[in-house]
Backbone atoms as SQL, in Angstrom:
CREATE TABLE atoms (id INTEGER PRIMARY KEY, chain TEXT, resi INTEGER, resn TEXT, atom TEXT, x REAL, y REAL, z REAL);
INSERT INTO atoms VALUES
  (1, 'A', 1, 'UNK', 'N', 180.054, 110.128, 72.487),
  (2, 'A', 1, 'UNK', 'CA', 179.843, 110.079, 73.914),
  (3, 'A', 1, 'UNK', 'C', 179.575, 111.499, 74.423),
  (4, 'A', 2, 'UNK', 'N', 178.695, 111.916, 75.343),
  (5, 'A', 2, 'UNK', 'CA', 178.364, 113.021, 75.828),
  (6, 'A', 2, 'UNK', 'C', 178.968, 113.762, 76.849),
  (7, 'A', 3, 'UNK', 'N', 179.449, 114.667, 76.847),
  (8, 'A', 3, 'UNK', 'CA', 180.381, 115.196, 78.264),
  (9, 'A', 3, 'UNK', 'C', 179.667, 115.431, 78.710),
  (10, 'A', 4, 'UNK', 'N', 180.431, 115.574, 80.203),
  (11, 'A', 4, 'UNK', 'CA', 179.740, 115.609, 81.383),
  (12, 'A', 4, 'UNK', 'C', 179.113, 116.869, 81.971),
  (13, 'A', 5, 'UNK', 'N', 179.544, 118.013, 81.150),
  (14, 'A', 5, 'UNK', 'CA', 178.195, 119.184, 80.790),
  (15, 'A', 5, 'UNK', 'C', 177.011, 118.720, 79.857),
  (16, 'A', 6, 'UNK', 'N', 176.761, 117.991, 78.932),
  (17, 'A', 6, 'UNK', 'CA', 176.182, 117.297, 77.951),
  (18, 'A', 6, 'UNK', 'C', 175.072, 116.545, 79.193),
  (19, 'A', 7, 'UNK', 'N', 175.610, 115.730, 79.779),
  (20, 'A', 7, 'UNK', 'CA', 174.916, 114.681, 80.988),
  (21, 'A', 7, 'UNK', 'C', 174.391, 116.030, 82.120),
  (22, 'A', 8, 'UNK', 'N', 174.565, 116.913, 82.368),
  (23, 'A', 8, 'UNK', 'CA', 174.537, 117.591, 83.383),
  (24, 'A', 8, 'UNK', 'C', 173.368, 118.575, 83.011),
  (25, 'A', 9, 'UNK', 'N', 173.462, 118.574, 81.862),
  (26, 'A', 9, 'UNK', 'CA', 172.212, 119.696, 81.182),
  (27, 'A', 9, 'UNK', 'C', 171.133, 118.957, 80.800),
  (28, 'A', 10, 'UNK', 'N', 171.453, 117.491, 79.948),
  (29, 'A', 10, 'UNK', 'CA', 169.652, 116.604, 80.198),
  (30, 'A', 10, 'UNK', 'C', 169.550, 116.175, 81.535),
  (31, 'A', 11, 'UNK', 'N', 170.632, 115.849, 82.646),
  (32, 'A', 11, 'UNK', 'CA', 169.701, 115.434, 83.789),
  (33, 'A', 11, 'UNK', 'C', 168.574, 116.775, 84.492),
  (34, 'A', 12, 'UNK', 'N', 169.569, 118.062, 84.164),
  (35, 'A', 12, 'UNK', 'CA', 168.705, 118.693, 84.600),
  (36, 'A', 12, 'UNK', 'C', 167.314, 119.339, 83.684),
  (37, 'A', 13, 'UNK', 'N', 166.902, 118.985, 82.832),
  (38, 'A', 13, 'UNK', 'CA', 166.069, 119.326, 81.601),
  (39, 'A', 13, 'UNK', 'C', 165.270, 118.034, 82.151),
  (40, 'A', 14, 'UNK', 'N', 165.516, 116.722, 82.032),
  (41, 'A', 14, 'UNK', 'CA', 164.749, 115.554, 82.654),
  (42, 'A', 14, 'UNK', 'C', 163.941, 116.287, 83.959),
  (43, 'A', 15, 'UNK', 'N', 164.786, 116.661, 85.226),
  (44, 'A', 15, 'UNK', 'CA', 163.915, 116.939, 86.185),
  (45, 'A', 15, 'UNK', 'C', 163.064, 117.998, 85.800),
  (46, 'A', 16, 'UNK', 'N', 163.209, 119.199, 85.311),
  (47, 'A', 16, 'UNK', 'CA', 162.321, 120.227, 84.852),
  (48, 'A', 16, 'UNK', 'C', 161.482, 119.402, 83.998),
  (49, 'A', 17, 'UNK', 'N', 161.517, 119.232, 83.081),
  (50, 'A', 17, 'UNK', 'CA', 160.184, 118.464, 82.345),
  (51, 'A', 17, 'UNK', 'C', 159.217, 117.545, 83.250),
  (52, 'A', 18, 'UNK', 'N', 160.068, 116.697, 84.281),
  (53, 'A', 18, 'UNK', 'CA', 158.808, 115.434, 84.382),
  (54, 'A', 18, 'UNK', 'C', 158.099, 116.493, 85.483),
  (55, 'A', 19, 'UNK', 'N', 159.376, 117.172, 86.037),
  (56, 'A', 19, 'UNK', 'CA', 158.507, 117.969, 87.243),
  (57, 'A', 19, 'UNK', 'C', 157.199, 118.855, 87.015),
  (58, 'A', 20, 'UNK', 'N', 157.775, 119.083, 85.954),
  (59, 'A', 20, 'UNK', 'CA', 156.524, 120.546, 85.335),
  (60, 'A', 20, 'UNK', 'C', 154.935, 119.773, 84.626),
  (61, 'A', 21, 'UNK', 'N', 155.309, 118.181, 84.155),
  (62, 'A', 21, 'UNK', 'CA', 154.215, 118.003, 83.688),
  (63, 'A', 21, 'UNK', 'C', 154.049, 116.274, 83.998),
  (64, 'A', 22, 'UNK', 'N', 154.374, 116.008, 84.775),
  (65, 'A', 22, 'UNK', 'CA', 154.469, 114.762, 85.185),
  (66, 'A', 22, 'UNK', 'C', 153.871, 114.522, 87.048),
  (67, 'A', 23, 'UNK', 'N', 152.885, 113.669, 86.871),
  (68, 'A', 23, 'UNK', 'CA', 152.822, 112.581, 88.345),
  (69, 'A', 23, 'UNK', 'C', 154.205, 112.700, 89.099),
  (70, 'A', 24, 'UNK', 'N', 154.059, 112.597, 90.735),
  (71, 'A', 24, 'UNK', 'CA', 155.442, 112.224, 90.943),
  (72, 'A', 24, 'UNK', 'C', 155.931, 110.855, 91.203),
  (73, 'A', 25, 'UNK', 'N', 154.995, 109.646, 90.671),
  (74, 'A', 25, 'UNK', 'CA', 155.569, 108.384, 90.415),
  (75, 'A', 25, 'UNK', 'C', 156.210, 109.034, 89.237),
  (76, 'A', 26, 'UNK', 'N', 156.322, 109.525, 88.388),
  (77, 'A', 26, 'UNK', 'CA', 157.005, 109.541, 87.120),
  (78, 'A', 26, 'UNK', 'C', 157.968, 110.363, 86.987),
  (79, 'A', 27, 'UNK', 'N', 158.081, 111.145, 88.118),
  (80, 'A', 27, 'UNK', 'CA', 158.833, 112.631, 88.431),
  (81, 'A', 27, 'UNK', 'C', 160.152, 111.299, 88.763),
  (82, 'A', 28, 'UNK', 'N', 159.410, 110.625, 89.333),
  (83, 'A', 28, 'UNK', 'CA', 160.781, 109.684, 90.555),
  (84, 'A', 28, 'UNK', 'C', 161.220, 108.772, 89.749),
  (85, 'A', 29, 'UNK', 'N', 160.337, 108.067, 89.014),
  (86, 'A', 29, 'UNK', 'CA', 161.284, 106.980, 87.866),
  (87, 'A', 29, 'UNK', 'C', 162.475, 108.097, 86.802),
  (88, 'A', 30, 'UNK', 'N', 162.239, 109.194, 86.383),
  (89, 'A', 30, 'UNK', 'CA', 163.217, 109.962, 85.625),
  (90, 'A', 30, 'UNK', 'C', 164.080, 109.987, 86.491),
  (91, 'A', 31, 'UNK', 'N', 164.184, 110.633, 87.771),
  (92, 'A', 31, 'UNK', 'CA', 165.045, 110.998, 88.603),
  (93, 'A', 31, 'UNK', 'C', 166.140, 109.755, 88.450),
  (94, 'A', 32, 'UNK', 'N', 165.432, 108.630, 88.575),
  (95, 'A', 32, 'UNK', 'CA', 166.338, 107.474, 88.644),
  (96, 'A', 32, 'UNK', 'C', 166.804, 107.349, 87.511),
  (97, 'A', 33, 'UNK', 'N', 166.196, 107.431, 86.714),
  (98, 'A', 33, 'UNK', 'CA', 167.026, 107.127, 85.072),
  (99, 'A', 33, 'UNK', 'C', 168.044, 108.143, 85.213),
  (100, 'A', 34, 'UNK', 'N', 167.912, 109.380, 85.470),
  (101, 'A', 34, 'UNK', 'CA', 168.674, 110.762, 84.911),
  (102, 'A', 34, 'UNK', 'C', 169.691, 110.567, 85.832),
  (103, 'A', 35, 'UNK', 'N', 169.673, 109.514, 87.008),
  (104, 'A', 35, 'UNK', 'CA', 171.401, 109.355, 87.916),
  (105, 'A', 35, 'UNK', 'C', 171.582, 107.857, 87.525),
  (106, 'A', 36, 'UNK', 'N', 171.142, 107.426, 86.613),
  (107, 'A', 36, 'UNK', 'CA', 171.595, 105.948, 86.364),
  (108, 'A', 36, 'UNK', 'C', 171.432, 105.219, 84.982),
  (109, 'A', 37, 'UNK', 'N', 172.219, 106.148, 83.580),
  (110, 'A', 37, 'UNK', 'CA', 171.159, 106.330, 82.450),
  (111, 'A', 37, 'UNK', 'C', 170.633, 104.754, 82.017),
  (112, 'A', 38, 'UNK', 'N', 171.255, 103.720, 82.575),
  (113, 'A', 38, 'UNK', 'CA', 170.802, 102.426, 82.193),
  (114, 'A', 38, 'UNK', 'C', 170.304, 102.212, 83.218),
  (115, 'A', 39, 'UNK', 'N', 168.965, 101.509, 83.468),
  (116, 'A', 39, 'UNK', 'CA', 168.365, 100.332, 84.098),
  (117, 'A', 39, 'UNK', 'C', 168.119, 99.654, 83.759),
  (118, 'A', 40, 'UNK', 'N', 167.778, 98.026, 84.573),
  (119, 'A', 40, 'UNK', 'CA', 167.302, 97.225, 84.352),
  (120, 'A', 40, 'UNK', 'C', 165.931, 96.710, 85.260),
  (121, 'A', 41, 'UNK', 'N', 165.195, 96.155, 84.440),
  (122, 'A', 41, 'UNK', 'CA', 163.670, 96.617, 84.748),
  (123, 'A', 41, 'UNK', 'C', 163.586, 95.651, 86.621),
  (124, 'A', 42, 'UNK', 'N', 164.292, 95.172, 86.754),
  (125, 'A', 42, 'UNK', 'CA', 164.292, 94.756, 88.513),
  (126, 'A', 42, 'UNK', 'C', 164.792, 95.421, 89.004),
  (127, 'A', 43, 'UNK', 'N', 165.849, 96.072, 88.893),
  (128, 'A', 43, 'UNK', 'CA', 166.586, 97.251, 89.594),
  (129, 'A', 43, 'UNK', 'C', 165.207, 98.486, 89.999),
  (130, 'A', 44, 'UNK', 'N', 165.124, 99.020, 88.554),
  (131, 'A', 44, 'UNK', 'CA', 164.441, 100.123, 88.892),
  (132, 'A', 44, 'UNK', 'C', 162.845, 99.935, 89.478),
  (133, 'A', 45, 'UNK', 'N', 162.354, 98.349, 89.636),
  (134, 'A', 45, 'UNK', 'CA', 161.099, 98.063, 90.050),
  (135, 'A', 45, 'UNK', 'C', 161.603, 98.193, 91.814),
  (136, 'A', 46, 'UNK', 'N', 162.618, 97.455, 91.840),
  (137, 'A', 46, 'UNK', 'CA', 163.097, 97.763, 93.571),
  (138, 'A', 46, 'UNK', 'C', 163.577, 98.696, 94.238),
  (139, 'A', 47, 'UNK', 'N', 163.841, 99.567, 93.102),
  (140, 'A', 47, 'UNK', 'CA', 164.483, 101.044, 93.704),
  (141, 'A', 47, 'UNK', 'C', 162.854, 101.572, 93.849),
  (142, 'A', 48, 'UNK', 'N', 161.958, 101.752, 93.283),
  (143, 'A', 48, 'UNK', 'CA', 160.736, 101.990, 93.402),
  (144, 'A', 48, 'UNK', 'C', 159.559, 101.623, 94.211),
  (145, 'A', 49, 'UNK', 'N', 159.605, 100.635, 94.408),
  (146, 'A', 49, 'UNK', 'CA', 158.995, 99.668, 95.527),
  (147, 'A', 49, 'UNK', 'C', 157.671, 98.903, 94.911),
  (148, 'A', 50, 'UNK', 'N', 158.024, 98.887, 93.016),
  (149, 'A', 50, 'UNK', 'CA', 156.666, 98.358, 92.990),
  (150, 'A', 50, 'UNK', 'C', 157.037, 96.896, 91.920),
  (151, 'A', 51, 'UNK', 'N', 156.094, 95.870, 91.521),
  (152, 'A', 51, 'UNK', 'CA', 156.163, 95.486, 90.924),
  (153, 'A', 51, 'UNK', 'C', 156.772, 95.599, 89.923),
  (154, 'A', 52, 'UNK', 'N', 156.936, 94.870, 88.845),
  (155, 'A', 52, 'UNK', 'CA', 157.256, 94.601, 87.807),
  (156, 'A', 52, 'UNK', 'C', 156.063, 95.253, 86.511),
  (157, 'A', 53, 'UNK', 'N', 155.213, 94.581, 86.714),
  (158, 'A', 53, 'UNK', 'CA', 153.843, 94.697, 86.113),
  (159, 'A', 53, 'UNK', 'C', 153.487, 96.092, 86.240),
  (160, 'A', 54, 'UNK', 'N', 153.523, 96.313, 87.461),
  (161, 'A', 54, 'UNK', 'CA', 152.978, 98.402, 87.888),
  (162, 'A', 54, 'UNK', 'C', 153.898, 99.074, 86.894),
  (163, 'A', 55, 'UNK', 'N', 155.136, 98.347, 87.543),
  (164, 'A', 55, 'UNK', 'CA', 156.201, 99.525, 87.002),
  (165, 'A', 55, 'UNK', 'C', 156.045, 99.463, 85.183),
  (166, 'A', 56, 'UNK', 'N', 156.041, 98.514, 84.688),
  (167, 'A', 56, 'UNK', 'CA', 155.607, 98.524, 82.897),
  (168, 'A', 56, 'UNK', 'C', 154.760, 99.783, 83.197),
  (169, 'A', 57, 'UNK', 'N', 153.488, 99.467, 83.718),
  (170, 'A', 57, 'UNK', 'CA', 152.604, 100.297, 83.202),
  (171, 'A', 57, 'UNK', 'C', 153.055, 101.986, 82.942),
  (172, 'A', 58, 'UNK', 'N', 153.541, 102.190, 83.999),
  (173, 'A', 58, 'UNK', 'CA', 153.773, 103.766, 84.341),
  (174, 'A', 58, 'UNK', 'C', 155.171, 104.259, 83.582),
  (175, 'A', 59, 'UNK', 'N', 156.060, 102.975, 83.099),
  (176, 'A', 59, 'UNK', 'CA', 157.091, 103.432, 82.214),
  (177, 'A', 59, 'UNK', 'C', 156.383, 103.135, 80.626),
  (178, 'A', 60, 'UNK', 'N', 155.496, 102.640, 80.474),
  (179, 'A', 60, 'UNK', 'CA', 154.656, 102.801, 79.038),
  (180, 'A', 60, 'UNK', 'C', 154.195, 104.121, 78.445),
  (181, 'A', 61, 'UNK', 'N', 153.579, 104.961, 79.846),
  (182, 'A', 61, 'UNK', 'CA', 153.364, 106.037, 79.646),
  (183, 'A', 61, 'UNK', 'C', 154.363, 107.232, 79.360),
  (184, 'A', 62, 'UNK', 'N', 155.795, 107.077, 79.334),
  (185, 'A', 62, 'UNK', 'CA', 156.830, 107.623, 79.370),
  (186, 'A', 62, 'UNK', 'C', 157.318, 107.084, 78.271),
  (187, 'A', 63, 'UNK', 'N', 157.063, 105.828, 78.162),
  (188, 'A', 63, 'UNK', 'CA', 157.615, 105.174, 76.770),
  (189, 'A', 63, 'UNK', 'C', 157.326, 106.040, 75.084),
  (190, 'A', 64, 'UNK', 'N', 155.882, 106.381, 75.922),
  (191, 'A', 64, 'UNK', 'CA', 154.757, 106.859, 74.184),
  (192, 'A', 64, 'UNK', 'C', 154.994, 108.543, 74.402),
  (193, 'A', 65, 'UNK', 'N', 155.781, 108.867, 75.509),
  (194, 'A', 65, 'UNK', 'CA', 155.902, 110.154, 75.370),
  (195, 'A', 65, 'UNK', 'C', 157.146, 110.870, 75.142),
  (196, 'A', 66, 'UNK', 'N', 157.973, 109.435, 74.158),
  (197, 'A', 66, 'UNK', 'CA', 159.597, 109.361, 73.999),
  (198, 'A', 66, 'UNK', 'C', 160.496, 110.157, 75.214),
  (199, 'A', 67, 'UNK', 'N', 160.223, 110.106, 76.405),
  (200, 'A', 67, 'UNK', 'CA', 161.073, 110.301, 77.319),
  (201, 'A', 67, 'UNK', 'C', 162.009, 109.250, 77.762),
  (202, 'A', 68, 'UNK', 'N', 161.667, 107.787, 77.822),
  (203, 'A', 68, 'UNK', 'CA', 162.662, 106.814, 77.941),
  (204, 'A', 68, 'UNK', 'C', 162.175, 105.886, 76.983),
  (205, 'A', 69, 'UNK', 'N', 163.672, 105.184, 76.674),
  (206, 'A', 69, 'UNK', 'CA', 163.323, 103.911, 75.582),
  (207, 'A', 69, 'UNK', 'C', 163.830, 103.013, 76.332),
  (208, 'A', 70, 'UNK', 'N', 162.737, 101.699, 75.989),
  (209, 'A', 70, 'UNK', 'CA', 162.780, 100.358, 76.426),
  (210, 'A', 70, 'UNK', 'C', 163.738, 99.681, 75.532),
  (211, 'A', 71, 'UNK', 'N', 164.268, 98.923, 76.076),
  (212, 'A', 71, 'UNK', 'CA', 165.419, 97.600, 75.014),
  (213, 'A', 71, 'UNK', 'C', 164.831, 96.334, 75.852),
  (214, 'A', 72, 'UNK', 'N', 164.083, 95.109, 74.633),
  (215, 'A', 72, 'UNK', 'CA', 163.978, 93.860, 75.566),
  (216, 'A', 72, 'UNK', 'C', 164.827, 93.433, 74.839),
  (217, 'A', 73, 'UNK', 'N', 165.672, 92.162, 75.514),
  (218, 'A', 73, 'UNK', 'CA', 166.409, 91.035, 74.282),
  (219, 'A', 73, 'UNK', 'C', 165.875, 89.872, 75.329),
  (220, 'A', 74, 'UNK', 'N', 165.838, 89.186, 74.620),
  (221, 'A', 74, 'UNK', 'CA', 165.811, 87.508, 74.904),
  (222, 'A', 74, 'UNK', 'C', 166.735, 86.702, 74.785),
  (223, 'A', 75, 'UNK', 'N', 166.927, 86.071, 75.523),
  (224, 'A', 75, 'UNK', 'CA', 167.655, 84.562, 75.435),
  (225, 'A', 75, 'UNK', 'C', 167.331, 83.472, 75.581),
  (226, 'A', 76, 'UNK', 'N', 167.393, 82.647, 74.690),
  (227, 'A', 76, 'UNK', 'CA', 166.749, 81.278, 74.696),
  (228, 'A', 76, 'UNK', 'C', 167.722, 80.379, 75.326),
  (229, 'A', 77, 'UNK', 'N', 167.458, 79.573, 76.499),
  (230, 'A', 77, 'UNK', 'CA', 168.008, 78.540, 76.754),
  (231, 'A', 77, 'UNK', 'C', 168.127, 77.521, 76.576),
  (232, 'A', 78, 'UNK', 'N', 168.304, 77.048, 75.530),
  (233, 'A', 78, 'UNK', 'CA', 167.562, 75.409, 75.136),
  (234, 'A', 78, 'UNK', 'C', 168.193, 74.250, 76.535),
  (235, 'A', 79, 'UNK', 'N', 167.483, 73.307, 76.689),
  (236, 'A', 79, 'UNK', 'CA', 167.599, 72.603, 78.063),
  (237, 'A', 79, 'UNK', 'C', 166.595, 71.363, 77.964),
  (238, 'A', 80, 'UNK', 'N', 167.298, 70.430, 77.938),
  (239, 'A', 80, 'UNK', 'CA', 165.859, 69.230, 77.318),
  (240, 'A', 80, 'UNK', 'C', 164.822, 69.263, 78.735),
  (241, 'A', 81, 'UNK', 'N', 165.109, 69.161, 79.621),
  (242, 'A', 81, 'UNK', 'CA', 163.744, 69.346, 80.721),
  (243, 'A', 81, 'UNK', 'C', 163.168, 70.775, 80.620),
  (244, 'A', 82, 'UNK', 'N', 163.943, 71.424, 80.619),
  (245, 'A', 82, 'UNK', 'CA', 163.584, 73.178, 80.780),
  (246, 'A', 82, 'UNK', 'C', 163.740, 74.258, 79.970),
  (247, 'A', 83, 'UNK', 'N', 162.891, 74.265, 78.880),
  (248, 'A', 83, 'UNK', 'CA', 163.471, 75.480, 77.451),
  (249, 'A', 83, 'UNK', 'C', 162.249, 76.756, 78.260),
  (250, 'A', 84, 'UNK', 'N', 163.928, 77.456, 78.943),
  (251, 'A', 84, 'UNK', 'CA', 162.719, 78.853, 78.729),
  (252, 'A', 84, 'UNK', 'C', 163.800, 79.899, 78.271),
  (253, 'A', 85, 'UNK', 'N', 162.932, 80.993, 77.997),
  (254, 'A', 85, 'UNK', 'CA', 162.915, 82.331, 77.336),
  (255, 'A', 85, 'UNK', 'C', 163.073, 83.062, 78.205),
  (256, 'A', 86, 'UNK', 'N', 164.135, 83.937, 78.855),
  (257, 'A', 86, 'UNK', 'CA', 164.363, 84.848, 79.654),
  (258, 'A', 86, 'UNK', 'C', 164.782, 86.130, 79.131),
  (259, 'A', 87, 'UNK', 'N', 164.003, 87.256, 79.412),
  (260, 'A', 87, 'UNK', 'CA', 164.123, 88.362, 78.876),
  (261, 'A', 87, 'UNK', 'C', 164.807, 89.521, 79.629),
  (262, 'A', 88, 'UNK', 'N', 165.261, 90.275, 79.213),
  (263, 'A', 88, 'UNK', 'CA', 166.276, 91.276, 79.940),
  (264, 'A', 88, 'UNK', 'C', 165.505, 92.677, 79.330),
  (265, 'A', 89, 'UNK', 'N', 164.878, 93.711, 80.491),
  (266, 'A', 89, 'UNK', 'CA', 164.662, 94.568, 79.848),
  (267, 'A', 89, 'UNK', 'C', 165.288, 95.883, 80.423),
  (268, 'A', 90, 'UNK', 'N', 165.480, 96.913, 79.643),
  (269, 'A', 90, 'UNK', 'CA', 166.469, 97.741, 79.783),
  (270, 'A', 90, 'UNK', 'C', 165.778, 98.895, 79.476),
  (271, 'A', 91, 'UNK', 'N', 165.796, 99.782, 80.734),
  (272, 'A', 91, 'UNK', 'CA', 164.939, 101.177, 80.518),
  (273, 'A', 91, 'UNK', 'C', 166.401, 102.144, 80.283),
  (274, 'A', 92, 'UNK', 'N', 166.024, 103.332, 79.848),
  (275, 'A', 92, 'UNK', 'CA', 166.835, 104.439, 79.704),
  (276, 'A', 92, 'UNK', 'C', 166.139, 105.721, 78.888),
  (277, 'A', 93, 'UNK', 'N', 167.106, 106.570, 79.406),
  (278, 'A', 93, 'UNK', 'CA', 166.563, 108.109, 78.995),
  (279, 'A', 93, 'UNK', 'C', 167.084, 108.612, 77.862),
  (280, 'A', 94, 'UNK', 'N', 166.233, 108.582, 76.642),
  (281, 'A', 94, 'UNK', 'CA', 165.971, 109.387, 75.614),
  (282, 'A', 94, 'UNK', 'C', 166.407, 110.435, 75.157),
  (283, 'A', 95, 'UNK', 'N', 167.389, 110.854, 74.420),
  (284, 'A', 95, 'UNK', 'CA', 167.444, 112.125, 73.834),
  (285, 'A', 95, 'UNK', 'C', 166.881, 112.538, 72.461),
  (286, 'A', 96, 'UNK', 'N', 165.593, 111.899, 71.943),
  (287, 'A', 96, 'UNK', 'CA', 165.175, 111.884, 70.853),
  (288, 'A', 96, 'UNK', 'C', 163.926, 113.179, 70.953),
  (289, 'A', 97, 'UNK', 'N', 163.480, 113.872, 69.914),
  (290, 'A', 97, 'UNK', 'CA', 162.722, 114.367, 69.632),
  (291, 'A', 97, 'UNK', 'C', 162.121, 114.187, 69.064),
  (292, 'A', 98, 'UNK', 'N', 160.520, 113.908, 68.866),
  (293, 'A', 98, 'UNK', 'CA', 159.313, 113.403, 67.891),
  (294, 'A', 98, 'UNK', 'C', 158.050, 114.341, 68.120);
């Protein structure tokens, strides 16, 4: 687990990076990750004000630039009128290097 100098030095390394080379749609999705290290992809679409669909797009681009990693899981509901597949997706900020 990371202390809270540990958390205090990537949130602030998060804002310097997206700031220095990042859009500020993307400046503002870190911001949110770096005070909330879990999201979930409705949360952070409504803290944002955009879709679902937008918001993929612009966290894809963050995705391939290992700044945040995506987690989907699924759950299957089996239901004799109604079998659906509901997915939970889970953004968060990266401490990986590649």
């Amino acid at each position: 687990m990371a202390t809270k100098e540990d958390q205090e030095t990537l949130r602030l390394l998060v804002q310097y990076v997206s700031r220095a080379f990042y859009e500020p749609k993307f400046t503002i999705i870190m911001d949110q990750l770096a005070r909330h290290p879990v999201l979930k992809d409705d949360d952070l679409a409504g803290r944002m004000g955009l879709q679902p669909k937008e918001l993929n797009k612009v966290i894809a681009v963050l995705n391939n630039d290992c700044l945040v990693k995506v987690q989907v899981s699924g759950r299957f509901t089996p239901n004799l009128e109604d079998s659906v597949l509901k997915c939970l997706i889970v953004y968060a900020v990266t401490g990986r290097t590649n």
